[in-house]
N, C-alpha and C positions, 0 to 999 in steps of 0.2 A: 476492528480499528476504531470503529463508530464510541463503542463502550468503551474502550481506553478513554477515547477523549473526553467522553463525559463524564467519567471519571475523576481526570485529570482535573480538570477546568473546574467539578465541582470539590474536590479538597481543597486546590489549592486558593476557590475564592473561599471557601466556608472558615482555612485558616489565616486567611488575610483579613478574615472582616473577626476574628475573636483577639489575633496578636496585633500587637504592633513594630510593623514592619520599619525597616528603616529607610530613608528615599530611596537609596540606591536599589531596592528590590524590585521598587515599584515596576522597573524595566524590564526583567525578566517573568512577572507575574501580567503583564500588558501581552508581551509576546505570546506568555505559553496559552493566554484566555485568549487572543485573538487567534491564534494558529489552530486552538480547538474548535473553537466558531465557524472559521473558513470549513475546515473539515465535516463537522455537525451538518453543516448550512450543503454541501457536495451530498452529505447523504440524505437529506431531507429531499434535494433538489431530484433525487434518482429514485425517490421513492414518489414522489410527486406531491410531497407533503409541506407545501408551498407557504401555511404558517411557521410553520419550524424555521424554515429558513429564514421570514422576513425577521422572527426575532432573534434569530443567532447574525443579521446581519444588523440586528439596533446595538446587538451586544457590541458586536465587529467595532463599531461608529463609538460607542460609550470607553472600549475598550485600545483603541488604535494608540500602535505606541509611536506609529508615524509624527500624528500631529494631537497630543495628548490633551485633554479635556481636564480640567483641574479642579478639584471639586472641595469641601469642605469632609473633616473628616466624621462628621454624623452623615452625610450623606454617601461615604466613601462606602462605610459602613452598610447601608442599607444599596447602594446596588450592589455591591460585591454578594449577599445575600440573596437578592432577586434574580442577579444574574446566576448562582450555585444552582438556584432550586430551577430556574430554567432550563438549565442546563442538566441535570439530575430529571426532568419532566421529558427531555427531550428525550434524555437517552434511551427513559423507560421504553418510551412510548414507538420511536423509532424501533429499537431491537426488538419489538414486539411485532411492529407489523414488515421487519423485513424478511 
């Protein structure tokens, strides 16, 4: 389940930060990277791997489609980016030592 979601989360930010989306995406690309984070952040927390999790929960906070954070689109770009490789680091690293 763990890989799926870092899977997920890291396509779909690595194609959010090469296309351009149109606003209306922005919602469902907010949910599916935060719903992967919650998730990521449950298997870090059971592994006991307690940085993973603090950063899948900056993602959570950068990524919340609750109360959205609005940024410019150079720097949409570059977290969408840091959050993919994040994400894609966790997964390695996580499925590795579960």
């Amino acid at each position: 389940m763990m890989v799926i979601a870092s899977l997920t989360s890291t396509a779909t930010l690595f194609l959010a930060s090469v296309g351009h989306w149109q606003y209306g995406m922005l919602g469902p690309l907010r949910w599916t990277v935060s719903g992967c984070a919650v998730l990521i952040a449950m298997a870090a927390f059971n592994q006991k791997a307690l940085d993973w999790m603090g950063i899948m929960f900056a993602i959570l906070f950068l990524f919340n489609p609750l109360v959205p954070i609005e940024f410019s689109l150079e720097t949409v770009v570059m977290v969408d980016l840091a959050a993919g490789a994040m994400f894609m680091a966790a997964g390695i690293e996580l499925s590795r030592s579960a």
